[in-house]
PQR file with spaces between the fields and no chain letter, atoms N, CA, C, O and H, PARSE charges and radii, in Angstrom:
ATOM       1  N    UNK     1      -4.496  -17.589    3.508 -0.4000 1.5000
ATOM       2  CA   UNK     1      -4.131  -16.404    4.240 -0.0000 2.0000
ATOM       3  C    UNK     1      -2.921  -15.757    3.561  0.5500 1.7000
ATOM       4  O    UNK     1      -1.995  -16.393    3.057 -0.5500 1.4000
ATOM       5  N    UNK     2      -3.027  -14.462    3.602 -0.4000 1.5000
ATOM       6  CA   UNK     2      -1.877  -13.727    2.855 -0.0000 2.0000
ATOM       7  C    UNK     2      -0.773  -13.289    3.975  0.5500 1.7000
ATOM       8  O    UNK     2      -0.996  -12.613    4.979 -0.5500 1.4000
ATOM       9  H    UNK     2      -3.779  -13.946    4.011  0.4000 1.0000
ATOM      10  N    UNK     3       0.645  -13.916    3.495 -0.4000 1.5000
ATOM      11  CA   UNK     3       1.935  -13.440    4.242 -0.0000 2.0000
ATOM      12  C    UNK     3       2.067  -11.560    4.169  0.5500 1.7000
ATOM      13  O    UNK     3       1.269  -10.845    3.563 -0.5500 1.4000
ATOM      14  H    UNK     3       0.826  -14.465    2.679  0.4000 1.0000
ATOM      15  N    UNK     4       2.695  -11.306    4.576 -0.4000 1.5000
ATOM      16  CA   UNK     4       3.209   -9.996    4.902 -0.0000 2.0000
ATOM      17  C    UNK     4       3.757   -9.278    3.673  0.5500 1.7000
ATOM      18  O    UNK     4       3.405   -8.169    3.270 -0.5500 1.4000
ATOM      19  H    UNK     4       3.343  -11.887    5.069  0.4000 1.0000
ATOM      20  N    UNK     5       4.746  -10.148    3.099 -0.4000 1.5000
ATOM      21  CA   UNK     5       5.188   -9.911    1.720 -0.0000 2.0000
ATOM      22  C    UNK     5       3.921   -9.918    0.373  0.5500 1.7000
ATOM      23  O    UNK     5       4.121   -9.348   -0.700 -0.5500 1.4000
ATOM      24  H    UNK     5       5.033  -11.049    3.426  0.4000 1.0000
ATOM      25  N    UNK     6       2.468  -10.774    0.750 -0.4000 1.5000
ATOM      26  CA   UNK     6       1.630  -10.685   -0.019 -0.0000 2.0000
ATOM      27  C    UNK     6       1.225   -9.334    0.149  0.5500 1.7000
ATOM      28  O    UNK     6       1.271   -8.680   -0.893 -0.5500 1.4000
ATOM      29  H    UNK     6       2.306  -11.237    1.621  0.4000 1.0000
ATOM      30  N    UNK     7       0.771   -8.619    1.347 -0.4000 1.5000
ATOM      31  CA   UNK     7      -0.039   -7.900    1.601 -0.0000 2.0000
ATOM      32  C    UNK     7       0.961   -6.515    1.261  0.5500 1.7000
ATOM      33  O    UNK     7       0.540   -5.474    0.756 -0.5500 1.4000
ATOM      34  H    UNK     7       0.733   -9.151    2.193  0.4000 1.0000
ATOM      35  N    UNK     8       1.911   -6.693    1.533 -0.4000 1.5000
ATOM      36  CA   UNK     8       3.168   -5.151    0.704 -0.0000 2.0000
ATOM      37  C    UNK     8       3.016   -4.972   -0.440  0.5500 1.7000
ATOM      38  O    UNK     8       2.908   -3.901   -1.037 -0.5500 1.4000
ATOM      39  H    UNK     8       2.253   -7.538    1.943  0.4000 1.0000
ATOM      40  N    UNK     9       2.993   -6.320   -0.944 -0.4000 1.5000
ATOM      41  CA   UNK     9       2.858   -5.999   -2.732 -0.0000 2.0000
ATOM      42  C    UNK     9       1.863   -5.542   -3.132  0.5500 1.7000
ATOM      43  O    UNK     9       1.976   -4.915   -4.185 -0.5500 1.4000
ATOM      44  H    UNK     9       3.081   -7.190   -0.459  0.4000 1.0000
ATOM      45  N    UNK    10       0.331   -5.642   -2.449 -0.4000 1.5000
ATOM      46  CA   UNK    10      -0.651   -5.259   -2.974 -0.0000 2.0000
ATOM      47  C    UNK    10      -0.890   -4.110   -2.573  0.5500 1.7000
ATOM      48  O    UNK    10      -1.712   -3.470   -3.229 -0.5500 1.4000
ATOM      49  H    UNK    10       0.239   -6.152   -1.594  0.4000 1.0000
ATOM      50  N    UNK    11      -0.362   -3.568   -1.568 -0.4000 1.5000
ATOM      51  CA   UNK    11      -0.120   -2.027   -0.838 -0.0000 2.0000
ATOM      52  C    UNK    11       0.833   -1.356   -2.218  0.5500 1.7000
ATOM      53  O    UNK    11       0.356   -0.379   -2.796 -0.5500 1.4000
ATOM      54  H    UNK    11       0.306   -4.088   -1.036  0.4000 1.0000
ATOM      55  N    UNK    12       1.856   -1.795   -2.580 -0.4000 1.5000
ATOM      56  CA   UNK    12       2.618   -0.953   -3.352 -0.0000 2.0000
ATOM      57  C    UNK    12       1.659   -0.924   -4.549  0.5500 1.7000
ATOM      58  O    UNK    12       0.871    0.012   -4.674 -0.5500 1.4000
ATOM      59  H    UNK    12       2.243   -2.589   -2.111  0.4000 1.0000
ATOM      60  N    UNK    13       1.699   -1.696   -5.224 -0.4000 1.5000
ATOM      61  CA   UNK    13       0.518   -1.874   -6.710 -0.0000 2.0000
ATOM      62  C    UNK    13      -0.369   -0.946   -6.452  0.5500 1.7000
ATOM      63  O    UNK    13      -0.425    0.085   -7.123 -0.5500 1.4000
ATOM      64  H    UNK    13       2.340   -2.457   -5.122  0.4000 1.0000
ATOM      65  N    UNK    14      -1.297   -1.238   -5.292 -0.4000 1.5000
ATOM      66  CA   UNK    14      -2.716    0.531   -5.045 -0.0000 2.0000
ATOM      67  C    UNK    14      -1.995    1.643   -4.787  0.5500 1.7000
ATOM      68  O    UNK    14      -2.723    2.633   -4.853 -0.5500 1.4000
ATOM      69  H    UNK    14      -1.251   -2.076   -4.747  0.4000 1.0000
ATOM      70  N    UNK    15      -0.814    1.916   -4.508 -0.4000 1.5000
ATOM      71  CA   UNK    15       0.192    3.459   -4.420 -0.0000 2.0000
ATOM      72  C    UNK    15       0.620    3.625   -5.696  0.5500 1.7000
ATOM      73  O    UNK    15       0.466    4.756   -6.156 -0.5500 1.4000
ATOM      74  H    UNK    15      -0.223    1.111   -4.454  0.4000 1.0000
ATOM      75  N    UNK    16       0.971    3.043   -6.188 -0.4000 1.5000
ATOM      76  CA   UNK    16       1.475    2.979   -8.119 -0.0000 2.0000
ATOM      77  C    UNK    16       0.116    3.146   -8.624  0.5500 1.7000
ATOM      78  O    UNK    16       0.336    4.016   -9.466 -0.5500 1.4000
ATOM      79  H    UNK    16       1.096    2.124   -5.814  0.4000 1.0000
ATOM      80  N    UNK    17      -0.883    2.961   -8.679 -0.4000 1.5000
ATOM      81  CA   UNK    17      -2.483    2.674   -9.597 -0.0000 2.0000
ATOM      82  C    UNK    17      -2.375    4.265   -9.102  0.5500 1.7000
ATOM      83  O    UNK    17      -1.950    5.159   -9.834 -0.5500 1.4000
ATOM      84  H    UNK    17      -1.062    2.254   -7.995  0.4000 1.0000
ATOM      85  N    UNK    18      -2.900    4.489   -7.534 -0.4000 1.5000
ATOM      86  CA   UNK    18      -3.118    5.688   -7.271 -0.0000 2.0000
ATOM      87  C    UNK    18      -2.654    6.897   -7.848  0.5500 1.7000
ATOM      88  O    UNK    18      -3.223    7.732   -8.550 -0.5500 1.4000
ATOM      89  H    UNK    18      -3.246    3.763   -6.940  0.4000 1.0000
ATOM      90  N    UNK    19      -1.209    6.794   -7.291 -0.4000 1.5000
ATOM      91  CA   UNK    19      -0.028    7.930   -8.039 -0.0000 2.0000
ATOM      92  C    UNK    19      -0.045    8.218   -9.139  0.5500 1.7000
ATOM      93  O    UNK    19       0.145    9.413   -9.365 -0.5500 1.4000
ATOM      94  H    UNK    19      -0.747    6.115   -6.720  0.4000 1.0000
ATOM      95  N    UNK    20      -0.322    7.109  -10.572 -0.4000 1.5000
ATOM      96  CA   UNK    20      -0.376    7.531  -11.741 -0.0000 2.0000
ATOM      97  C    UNK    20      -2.045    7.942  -12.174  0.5500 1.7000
ATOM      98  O    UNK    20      -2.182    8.512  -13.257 -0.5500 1.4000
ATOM      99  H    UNK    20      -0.476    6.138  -10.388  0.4000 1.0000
ATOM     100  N    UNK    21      -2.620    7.812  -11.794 -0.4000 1.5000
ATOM     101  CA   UNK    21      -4.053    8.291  -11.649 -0.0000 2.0000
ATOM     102  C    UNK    21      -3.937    9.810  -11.402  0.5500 1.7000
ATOM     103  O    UNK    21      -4.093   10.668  -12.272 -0.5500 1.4000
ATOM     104  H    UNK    21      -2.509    7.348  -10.914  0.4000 1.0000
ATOM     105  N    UNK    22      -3.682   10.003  -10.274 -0.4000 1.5000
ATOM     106  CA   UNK    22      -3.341   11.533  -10.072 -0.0000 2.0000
ATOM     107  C    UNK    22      -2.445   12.252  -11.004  0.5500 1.7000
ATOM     108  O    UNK    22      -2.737   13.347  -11.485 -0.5500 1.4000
ATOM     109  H    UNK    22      -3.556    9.307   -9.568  0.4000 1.0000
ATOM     110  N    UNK    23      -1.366   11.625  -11.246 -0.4000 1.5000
ATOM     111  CA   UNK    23      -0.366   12.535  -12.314 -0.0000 2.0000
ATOM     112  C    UNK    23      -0.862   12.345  -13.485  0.5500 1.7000
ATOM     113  O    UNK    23      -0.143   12.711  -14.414 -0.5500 1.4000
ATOM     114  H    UNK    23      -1.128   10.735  -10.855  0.4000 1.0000
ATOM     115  N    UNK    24      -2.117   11.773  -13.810 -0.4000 1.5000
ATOM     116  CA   UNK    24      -2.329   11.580  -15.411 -0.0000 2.0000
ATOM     117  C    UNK    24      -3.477   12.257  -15.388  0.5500 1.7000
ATOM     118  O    UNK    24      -3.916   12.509  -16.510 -0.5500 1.4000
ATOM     119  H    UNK    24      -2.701   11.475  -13.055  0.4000 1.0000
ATOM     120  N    UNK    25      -4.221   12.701  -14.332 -0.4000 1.5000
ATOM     121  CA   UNK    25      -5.379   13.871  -14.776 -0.0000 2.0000
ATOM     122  C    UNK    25      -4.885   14.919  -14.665  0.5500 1.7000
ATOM     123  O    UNK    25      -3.676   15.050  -14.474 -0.5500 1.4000
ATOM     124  H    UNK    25      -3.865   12.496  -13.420  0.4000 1.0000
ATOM     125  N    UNK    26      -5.712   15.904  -14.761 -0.4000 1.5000
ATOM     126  CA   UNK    26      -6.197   17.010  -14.733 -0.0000 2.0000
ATOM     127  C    UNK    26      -6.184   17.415  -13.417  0.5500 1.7000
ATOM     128  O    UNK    26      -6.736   16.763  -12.531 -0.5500 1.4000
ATOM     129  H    UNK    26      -6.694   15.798  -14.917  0.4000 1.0000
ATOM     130  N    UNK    27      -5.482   18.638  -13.192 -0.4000 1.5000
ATOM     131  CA   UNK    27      -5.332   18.755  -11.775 -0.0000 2.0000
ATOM     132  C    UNK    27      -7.201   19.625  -10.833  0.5500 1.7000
ATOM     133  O    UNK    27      -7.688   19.752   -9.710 -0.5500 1.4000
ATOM     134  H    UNK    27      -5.034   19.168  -13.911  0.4000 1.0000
ATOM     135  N    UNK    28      -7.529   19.961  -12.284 -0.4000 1.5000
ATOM     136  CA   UNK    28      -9.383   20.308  -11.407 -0.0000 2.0000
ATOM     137  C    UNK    28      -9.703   18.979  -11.414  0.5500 1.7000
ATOM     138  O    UNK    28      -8.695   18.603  -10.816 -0.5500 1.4000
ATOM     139  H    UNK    28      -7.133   19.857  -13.196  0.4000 1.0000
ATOM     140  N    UNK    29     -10.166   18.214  -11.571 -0.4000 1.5000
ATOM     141  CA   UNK    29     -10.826   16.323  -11.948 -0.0000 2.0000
ATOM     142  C    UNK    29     -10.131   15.573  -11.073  0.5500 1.7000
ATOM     143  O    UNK    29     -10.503   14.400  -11.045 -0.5500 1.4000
ATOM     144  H    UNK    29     -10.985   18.520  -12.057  0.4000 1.0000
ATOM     145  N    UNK    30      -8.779   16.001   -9.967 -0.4000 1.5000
ATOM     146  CA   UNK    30      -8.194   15.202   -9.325 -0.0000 2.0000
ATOM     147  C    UNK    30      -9.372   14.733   -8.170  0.5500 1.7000
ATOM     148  O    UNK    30      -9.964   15.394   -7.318 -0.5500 1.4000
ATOM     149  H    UNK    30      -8.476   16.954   -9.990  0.4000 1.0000
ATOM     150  N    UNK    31      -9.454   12.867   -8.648 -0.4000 1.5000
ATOM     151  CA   UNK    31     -10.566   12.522   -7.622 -0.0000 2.0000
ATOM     152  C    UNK    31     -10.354   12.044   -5.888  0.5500 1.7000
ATOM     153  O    UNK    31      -9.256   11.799   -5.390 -0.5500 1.4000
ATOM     154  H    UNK    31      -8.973   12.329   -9.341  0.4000 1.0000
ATOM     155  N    UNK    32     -11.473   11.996   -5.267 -0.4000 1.5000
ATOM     156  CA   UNK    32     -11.245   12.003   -4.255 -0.0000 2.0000
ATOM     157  C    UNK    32     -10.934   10.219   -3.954  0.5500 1.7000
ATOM     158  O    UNK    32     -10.736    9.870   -2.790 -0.5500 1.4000
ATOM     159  H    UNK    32     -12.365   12.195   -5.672  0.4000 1.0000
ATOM     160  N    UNK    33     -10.915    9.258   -4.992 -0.4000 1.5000
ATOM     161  CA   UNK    33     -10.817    8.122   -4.645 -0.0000 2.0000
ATOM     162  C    UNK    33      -9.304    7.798   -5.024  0.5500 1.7000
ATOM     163  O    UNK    33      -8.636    6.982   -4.390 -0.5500 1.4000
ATOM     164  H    UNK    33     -11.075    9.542   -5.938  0.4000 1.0000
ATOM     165  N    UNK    34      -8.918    8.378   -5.910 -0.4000 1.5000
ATOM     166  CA   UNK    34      -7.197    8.503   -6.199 -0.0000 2.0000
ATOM     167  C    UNK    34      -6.685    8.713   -4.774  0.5500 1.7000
ATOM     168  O    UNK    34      -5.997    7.919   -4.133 -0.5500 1.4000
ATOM     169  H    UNK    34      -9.461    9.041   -6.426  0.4000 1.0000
ATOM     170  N    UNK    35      -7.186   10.061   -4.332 -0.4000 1.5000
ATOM     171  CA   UNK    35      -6.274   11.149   -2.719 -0.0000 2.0000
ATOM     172  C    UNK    35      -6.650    9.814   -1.693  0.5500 1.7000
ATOM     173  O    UNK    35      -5.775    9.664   -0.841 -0.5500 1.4000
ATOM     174  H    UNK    35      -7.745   10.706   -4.853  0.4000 1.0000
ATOM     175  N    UNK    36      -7.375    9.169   -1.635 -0.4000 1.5000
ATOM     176  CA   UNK    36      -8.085    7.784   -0.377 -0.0000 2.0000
ATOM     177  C    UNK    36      -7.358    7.300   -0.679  0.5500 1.7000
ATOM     178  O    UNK    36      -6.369    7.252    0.052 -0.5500 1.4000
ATOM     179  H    UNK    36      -8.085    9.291   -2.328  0.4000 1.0000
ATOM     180  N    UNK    37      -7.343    6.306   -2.529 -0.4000 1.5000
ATOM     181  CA   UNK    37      -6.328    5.348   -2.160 -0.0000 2.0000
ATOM     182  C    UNK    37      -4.749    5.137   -1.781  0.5500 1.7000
ATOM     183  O    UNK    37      -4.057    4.288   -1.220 -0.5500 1.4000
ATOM     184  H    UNK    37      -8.147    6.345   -3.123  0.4000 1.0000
ATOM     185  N    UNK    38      -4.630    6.074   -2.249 -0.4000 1.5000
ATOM     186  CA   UNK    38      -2.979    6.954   -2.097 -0.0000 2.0000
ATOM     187  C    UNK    38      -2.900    6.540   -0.838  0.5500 1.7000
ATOM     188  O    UNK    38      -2.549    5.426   -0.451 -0.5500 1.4000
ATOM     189  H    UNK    38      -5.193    6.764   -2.705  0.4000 1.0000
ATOM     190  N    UNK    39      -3.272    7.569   -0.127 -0.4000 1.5000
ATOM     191  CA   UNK    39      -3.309    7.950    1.655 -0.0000 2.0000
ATOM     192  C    UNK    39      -3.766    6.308    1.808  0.5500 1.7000
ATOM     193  O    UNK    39      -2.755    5.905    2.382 -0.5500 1.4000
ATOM     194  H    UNK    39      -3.557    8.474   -0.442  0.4000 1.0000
ATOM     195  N    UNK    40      -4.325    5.532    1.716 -0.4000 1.5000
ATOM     196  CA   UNK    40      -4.598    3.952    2.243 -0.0000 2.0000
ATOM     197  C    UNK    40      -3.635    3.321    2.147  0.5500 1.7000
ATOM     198  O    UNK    40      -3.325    2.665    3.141 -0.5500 1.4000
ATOM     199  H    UNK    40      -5.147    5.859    1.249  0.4000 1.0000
ATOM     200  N    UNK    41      -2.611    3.228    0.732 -0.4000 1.5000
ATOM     201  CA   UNK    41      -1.786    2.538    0.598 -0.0000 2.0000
ATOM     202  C    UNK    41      -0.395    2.742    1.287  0.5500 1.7000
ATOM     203  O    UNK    41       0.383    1.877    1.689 -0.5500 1.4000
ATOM     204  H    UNK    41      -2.863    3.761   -0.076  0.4000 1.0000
ATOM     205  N    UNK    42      -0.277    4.148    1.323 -0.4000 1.5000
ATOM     206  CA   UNK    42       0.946    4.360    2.518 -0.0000 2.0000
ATOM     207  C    UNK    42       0.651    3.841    3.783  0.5500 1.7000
ATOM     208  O    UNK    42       1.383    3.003    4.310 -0.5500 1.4000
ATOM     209  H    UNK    42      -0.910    4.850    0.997  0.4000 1.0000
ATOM     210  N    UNK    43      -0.656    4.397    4.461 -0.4000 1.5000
ATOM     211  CA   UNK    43      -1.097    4.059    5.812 -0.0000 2.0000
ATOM     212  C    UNK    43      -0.478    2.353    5.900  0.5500 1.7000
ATOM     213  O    UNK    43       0.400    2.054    6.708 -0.5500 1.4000
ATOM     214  H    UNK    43      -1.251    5.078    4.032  0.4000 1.0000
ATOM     215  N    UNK    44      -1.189    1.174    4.787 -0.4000 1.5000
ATOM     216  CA   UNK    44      -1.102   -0.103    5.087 -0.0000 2.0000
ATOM     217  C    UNK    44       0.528   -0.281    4.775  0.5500 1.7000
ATOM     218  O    UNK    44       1.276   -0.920    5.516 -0.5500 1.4000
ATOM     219  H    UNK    44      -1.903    1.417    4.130  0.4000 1.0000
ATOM     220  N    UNK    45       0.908    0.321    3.681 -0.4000 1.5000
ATOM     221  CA   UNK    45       2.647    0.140    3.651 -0.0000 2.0000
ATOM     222  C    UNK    45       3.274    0.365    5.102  0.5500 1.7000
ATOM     223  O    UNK    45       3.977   -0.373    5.791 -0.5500 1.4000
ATOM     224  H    UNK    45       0.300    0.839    3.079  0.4000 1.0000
ATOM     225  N    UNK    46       2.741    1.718    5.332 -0.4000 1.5000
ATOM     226  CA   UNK    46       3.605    2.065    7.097 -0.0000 2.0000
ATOM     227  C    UNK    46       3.257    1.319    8.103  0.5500 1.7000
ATOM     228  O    UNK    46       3.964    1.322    9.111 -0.5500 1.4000
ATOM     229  H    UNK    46       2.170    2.317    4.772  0.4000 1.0000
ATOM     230  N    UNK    47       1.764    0.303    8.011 -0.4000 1.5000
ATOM     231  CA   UNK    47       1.758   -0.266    9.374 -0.0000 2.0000
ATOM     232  C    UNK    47       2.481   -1.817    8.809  0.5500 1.7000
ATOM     233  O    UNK    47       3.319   -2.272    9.588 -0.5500 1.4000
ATOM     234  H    UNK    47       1.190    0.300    7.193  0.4000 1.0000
ATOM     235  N    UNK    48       2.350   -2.230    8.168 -0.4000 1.5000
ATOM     236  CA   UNK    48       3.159   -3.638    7.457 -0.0000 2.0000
ATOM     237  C    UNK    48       4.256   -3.583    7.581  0.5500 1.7000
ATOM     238  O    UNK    48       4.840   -4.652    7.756 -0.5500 1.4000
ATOM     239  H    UNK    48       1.669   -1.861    7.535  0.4000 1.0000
ATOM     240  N    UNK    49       4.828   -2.672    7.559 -0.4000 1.5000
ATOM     241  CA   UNK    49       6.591   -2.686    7.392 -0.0000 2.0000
ATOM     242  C    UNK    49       6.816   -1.896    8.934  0.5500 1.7000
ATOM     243  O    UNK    49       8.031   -1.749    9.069 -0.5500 1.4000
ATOM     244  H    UNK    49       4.354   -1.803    7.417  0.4000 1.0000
ATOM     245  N    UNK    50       6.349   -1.545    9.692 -0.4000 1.5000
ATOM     246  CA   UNK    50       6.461   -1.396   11.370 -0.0000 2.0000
ATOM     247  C    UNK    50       6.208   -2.437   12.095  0.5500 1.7000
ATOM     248  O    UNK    50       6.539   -2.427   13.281 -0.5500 1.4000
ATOM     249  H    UNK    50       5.362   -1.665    9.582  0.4000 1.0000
ATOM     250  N    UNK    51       5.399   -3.844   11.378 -0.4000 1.5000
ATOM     251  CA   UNK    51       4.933   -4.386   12.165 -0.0000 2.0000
ATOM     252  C    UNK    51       6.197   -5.840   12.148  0.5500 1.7000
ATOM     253  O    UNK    51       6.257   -6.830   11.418 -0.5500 1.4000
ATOM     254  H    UNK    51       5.130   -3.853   10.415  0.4000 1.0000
ATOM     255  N    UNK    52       6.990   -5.423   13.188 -0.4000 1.5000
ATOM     256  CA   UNK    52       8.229   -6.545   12.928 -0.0000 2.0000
ATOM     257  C    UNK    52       7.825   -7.799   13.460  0.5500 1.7000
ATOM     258  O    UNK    52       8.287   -8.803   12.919 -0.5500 1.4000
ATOM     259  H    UNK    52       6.942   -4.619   13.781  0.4000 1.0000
ATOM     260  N    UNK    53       6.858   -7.957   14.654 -0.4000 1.5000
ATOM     261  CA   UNK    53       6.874   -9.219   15.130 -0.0000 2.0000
ATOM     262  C    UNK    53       6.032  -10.138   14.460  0.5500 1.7000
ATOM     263  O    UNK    53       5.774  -11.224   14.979 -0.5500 1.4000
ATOM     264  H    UNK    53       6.483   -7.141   15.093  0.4000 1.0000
ATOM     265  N    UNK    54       5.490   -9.746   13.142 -0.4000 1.5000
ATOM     266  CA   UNK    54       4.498  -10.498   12.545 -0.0000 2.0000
ATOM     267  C    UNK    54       5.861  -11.100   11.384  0.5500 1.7000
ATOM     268  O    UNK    54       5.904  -12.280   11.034 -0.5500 1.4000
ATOM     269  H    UNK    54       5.699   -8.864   12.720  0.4000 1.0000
ATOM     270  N    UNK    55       6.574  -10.372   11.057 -0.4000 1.5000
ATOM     271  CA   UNK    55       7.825  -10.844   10.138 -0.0000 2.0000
ATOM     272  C    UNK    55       9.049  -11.816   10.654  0.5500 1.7000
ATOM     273  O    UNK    55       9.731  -12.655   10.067 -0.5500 1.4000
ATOM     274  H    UNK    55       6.539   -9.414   11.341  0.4000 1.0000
ATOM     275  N    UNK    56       9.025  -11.194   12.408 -0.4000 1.5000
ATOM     276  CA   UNK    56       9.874  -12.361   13.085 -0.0000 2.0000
ATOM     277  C    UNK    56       9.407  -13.726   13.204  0.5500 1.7000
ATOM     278  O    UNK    56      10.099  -14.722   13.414 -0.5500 1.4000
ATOM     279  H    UNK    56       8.471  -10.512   12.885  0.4000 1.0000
ATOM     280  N    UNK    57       8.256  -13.664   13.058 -0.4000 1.5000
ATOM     281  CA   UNK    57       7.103  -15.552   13.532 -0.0000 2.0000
ATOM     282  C    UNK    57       7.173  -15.715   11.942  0.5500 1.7000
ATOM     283  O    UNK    57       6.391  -16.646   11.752 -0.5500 1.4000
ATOM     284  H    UNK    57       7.694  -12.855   12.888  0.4000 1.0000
ATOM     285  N    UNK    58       7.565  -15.413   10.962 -0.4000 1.5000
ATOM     286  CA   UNK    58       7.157  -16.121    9.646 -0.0000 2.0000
ATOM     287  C    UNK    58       9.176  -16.329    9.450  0.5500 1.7000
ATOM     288  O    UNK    58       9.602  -17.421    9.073 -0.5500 1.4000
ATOM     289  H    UNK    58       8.201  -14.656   11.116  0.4000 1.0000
ATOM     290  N    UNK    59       9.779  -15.621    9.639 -0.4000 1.5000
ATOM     291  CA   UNK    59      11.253  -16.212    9.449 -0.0000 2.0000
ATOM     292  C    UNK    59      11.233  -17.643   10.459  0.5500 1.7000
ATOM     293  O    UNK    59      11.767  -18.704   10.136 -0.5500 1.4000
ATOM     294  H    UNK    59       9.433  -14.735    9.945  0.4000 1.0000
ATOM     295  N    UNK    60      10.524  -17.409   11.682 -0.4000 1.5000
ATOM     296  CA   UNK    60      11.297  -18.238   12.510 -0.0000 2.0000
ATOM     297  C    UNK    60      10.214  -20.005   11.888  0.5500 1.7000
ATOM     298  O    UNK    60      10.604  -21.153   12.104 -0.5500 1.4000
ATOM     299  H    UNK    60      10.089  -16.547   11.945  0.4000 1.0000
ATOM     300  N    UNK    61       8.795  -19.587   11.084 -0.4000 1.5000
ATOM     301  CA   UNK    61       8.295  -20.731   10.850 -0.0000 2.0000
ATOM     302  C    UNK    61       9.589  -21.478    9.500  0.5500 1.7000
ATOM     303  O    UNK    61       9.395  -22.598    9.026 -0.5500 1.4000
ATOM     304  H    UNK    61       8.478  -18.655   10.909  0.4000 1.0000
ATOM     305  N    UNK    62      10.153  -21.077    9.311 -0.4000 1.5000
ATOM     306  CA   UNK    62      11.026  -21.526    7.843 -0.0000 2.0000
ATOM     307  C    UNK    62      12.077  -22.335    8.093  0.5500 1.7000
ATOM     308  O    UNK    62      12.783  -22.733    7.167 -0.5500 1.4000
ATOM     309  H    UNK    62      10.311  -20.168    9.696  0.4000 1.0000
């Protein structure tokens, strides 16, 4: 099972893939799976890092 800190990192990595995807085409060719993953990876960044009581039960297992 992936911790919280697993699942951020892989949220940031698909916002970085995304972001430079978009700034490295062509702004006609900008695809619609770049604009998804973008918009996915913030969405899961913003609910991961709101979600405090899942971060309070993994400090308090330590």
């Amino acid at each position: 099972m992936l911790t919280s800190i697993d699942r951020v990192m892989i949220y940031a990595v698909l916002c970085i893939i995304s972001f430079s995807t978009i700034m490295l085409t062509s702004h006609h060719s900008t695809g619609l799976f770049a604009i998804g993953g973008l918009l996915a990876a913030i969405t899961g960044l913003w609910v991961e890092l709101t979600d405090k009581s899942e971060l309070e039960q993994q400090k308090n297992q330590r």
